[in-house]
C-alpha positions in Angstrom: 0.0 0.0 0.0 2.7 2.1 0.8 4.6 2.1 -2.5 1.4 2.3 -4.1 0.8 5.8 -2.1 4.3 6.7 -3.2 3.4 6.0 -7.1 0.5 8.6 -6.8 2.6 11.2 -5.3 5.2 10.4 -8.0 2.5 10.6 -10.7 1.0 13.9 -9.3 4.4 15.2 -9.0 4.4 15.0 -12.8 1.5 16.7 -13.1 1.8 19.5 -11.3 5.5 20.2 -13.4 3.7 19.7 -16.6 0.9 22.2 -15.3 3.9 24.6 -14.4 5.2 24.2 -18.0 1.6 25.1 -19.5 1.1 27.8 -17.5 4.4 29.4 -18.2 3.3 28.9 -22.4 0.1 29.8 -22.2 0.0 32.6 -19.9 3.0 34.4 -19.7 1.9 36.9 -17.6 1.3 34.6 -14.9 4.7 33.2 -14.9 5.2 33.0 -11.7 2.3 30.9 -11.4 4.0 28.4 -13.5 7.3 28.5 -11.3 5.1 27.8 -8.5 3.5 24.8 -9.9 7.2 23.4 -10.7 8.2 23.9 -7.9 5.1 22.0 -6.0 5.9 19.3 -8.3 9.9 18.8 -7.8 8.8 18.9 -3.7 5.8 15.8 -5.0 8.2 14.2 -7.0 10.8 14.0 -4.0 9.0 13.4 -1.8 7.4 10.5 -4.0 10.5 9.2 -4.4 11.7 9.2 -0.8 8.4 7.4 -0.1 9.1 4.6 -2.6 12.3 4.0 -1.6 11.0 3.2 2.3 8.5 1.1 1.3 11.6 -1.2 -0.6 13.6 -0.9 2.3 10.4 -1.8 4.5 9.5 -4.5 2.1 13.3 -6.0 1.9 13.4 -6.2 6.0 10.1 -8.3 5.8 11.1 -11.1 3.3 15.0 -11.1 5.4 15.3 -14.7 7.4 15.7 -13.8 10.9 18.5 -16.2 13.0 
């Protein structure tokens, strides 16, 4: 469930950047708006990927054969 959480995040992470790039095409005078979004989806994306890679590490700790 957990790296299935992280996947979303990942995958709105992506969104949000390509909403920043649309923003900063389309409507140039809101520019900023478009950094914004960018940068909203760089902190999603990290944080996405941060999540994923506790879930491996959680699931790699589970499936370890305890002496």
């Amino acid at each position: 469930m957990l790296k299935k959480n992280a996947l979303y995040i990942l995958f709105l992470g992506t969104l949000c950047i390509l909403a920043g790039i649309g923003v900063m095409i389309w409507a140039s005078d809101k520019f900023y708006l478009g950094i914004a979004f960018v940068v909203l989806g760089l902190v999603y994306g990290l944080a996405g990927i941060l999540l994923y890679r506790r879930s491996k590490k959680i699931a790699a700790t589970k499936h370890e054969p305890k002496e």
